[in-house]
Structures are given as structure tokens and as C-alpha cells.
MARLUMBA-981547 format. One line per 8 residues: number of its first residue (from 1); for each residue y, z, x of C-alpha. Coordinates in nm, 3 decimals, padded with zeros to 5 digits. Layout:
<pts>
NUM> Y Z X ~ ...
</pts>
This chain:
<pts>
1> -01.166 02.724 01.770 ~ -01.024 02.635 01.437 ~ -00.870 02.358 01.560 ~ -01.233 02.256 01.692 ~ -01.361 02.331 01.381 ~ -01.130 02.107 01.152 ~ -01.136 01.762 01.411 ~ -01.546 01.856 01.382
9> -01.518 01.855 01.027 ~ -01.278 01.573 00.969 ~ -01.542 01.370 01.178 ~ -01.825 01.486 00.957 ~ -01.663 01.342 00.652 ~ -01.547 01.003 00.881 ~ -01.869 00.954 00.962 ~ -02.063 01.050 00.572
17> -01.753 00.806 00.417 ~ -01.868 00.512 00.599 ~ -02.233 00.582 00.539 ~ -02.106 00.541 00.086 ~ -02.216 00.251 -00.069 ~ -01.914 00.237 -00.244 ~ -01.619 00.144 -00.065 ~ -01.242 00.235 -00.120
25> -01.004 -00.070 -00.197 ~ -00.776 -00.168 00.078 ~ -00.425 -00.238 00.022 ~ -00.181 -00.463 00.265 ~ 00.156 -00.359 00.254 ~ 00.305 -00.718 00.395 ~ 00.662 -00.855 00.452 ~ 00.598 -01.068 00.098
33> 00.457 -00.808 -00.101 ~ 00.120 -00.627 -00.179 ~ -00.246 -00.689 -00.139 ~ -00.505 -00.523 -00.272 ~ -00.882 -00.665 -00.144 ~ -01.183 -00.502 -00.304 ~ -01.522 -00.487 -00.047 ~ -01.852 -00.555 -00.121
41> -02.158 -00.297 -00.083 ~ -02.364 -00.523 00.029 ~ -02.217 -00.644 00.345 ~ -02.229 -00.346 00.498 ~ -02.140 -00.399 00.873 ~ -01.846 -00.589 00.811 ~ -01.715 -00.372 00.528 ~ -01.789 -00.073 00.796
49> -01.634 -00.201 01.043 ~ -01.326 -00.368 00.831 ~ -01.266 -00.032 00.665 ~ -01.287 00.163 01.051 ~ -00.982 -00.080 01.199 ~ -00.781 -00.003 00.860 ~ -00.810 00.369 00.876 ~ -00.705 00.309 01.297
57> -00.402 00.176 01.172 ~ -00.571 -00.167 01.344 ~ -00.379 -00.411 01.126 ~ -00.041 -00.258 01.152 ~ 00.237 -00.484 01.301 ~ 00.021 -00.800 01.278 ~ 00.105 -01.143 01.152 ~ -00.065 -01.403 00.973
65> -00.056 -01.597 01.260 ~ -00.275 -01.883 01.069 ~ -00.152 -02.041 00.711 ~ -00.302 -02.380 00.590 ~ -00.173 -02.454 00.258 ~ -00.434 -02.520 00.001 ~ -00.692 -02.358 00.241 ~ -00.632 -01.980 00.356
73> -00.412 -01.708 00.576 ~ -00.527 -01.562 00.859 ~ -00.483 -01.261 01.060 ~ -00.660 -00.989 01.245 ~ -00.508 -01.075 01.605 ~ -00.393 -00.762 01.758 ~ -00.174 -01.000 02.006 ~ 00.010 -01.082 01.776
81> 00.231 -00.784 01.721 ~ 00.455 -00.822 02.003 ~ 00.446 -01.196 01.966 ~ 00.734 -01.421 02.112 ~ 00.846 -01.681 01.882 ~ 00.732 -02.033 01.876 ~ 00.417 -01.836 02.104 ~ 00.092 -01.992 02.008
89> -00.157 -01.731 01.878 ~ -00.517 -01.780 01.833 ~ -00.845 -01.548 01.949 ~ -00.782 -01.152 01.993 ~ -00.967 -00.942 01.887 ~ -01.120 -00.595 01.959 ~ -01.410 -00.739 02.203 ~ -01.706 -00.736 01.972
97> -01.868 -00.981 01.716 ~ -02.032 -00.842 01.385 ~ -02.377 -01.027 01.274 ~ -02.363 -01.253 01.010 ~ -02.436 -01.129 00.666 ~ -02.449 -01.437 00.424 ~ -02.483 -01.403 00.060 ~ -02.578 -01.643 -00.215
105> -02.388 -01.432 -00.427 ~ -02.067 -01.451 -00.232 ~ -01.905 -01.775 -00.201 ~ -01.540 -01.912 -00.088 ~ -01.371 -01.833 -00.405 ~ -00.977 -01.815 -00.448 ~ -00.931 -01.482 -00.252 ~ -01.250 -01.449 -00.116
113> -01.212 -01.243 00.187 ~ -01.413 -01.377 00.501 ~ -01.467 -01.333 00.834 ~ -01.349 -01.591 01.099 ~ -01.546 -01.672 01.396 ~ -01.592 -01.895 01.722 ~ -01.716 -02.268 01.613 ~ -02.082 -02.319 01.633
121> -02.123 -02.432 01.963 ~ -02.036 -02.150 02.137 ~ -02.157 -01.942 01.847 ~ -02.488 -02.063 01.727 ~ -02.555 -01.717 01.512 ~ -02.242 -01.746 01.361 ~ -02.149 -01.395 01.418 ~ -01.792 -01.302 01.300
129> -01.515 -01.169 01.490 ~ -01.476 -00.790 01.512 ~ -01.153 -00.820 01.370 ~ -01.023 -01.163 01.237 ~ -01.033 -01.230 00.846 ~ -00.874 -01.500 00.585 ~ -00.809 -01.500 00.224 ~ -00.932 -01.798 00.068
137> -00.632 -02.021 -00.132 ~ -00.817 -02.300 -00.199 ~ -00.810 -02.607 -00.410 ~ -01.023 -02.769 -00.711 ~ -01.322 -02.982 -00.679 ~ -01.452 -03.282 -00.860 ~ -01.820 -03.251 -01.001 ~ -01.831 -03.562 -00.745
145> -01.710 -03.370 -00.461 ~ -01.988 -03.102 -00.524 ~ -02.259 -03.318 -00.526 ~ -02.145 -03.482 -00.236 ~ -02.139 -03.142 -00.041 ~ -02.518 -03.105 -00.187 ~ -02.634 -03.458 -00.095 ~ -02.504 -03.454 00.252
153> -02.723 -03.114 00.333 ~ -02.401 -02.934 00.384 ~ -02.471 -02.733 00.059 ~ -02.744 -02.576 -00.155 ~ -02.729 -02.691 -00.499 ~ -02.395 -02.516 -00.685 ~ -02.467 -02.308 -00.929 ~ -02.305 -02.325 -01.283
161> -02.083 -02.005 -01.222 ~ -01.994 -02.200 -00.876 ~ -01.923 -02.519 -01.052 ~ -01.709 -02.378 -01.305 ~ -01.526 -02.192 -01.061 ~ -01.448 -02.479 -00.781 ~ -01.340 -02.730 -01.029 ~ -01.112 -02.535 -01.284
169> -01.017 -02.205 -00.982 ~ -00.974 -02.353 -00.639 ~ -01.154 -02.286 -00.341 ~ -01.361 -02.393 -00.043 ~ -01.673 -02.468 -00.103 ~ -01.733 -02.650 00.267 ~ -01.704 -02.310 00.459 ~ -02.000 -02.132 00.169
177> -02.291 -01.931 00.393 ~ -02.101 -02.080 00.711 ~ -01.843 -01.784 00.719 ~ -01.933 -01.427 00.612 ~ -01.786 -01.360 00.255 ~ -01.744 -00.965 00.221 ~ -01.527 -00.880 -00.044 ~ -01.234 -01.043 -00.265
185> -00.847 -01.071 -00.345 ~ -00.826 -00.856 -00.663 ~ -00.421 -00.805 -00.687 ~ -00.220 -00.978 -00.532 ~ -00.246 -01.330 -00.617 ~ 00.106 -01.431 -00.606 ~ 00.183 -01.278 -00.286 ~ -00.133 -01.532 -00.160
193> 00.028 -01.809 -00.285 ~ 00.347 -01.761 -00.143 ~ 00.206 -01.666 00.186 ~ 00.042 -02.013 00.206 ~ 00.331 -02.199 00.099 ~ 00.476 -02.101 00.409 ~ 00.700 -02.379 00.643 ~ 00.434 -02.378 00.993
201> 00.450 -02.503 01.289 ~ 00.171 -02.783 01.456 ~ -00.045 -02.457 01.531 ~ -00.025 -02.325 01.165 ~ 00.170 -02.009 01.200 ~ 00.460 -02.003 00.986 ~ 00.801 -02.044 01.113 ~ 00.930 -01.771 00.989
209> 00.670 -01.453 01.047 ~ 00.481 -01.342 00.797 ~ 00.403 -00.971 00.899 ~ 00.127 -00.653 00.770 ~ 00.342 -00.363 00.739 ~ 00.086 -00.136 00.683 ~ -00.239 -00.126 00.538 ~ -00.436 00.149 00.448
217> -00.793 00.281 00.170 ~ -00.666 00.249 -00.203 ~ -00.821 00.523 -00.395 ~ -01.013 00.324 -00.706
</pts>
């Protein structure tokens, strides 16, 4: 009965924690050193679900099986912990999609943390995968470039927090209200950078793998 008792309890307390509006930090213990990615409130469902997989241990053993230099790392693919070398890796997941929740707020930032998804045309809603996330590396952007984005109807006008950041901070401002932005890089920045700088191979997954020890809530 006790032991009924405690799983009851420890469920109770599962269940309230993910009901917070304020989530824990998460920290990725990987093969090149720490990351530490703060969530936001207000993209609940994804943060939900994101903070669920961690606490199942979900990310443990996978690679970033996706590096672009000057763009992001990827990972999230649960095949990809017993993966053969040279294998190519591209869309596990857990089975689901999460609806998208886009943000003015929340743009593609250096170490903005988004959700991948399917392409739009066999994903019109652009609903995220259940599991798959990147970490935005980025590049700068002229003023030119901006306007460009705006003039083409592939952005809303920038605003002057957005500008400042894409020309003088990196980013990538192309994949803004596209891809669902729920939290940020917050330590860790170095570790990012030498994640991306990674040799790959024609598929983008680094020669050498690039692996998530462990990653688990940070208490604040």
C-alpha cells in the first residue's frame, strides 16, 4: 500500500509540475561540454512536452545527427542511438506532432531553441515534431538583407530589437514564425559553436559523433 501510495503521489506532483508556469532549466550533458536551455511560459505544449521526454530520459544516447555551420544542430532522433556509422539519419521521432505556437516575441536568435518539422507540403499547419529540436548558430544580416526578407512577403517588418540583434548577433531570420521558437541557449555558447564547426558528411551529420550524454531539469 505504501508503495501505492508514494508512485500515486510522485504522479500527483508529475502531473501539478507540468501544469507551473514556470519551467525548470534543462541542462545537456554532451560529448563537447554543457548546455543549459532556458523555456519559455508561453509556449506551453512544446515546453510540456520537451520537459516530459527530458525527465523520460528521452534524449539520452542521442546524436546531433544534423550540424550546418553558420545555421544550427539538430537532434531529437531516438534512432539515432544505436546508429551505424556513415548511416544516414533523418525523421524519428516519438509518433506525434505538437501544434504550432508562433510568437512575435520569439524569433531565430543565436541559441534560440526551435522545433523542427516536416516541410510545408506535407505539413500545411506547420505542426512540430514531438521530439526533434535545433539550436540556432546563425550568422549576421545586412539592413539590406532584412528588408529584402520584408519586401519579398517572407517577413513582417523587423523590429528595432530584431534589427539590432540580426546584424551585430547572428541568426536566422528566414525560418522567424515558420518554426516554433520555445525557449533559448542561455550557457553554453561555446559548446554551440564548436558543435557546429563540426567536419560532416553530404547529409550533415558530423563525422565524428557528436553525442547527449545525459540531460536532465536544472533547478534555477
Amino acid at each position: 500500500m505504501k508503495k501505492i501510495a508514494f508512485i500515486f503521489l510522485f504522479l500527483s506532483l508529475l502531473v501539478s509540475g507540468f501544469s507551473q508556469t514556470t519551467y525548470p532549466n534543462i541542462f545537456f550533458e554532451t560529448t563537447e561540454g554543457y548546455l543549459v536551455l532556458k523555456l519559455y511560459d508561453d509556449t506551453p505544449l512544446h515546453c510540456d512536452n520537451f520537459l516530459k521526454l527530458v525527465k523520460e530520459g528521452y534524449y539520452n544516447n542521442q546524436l546531433f545527427h544534423r550540424v550546418i555551420r553558420n545555421f544550427m544542430i539538430q537532434t531529437g532522433n531516438p534512432n539515432t542511438k544505436n546508429a551505424k556509422s556513415n548511416e544516414r539519419l533523418g525523421s524519428g521521432g516519438p509518433g506525434y506532432t505538437i501544434p504550432a505556437e508562433f510568437n512575435t516575441n520569439y524569433y531565430h536568435k543565436r541559441g534560440a531553441l526551435s522545433a523542427a518539422r516536416m516541410a510545408d507540403n506535407a505539413n500545411p499547419k506547420k505542426e512540430s515534431s514531438g521530439s526533434q529540436f535545433y539550436i540556432v548558430q546563425g550568422r549576421t544580416y545586412t539592413i539590406s538583407e532584412l528588408n529584402a526578407f520584408v519586401q519579398s512577403g517572407n517577413h513582417i517588418p523587423f523590429s528595432s530589437e530584431q534589427i539590432e540583434v540580426y546584424t551585430k548577433d547572428k541568426g536566422t531570420p528566414h525560418l522567424d514564425y515558420e518554426y516554433t521558437v520555445f525557449g533559448e541557449l542561455i550557457d553554453g555558447f561555446d559548446v554551440l559553436d564548436k558543435i557546429a564547426s563540426k567536419e560532416t558528411d553530404k547529409y550533415d551529420r558530423p563525422v565524428n559523433d557528436v553525442k547527449i550524454i545525459k540531460a536532465y531539469p536544472w533547478k534555477k
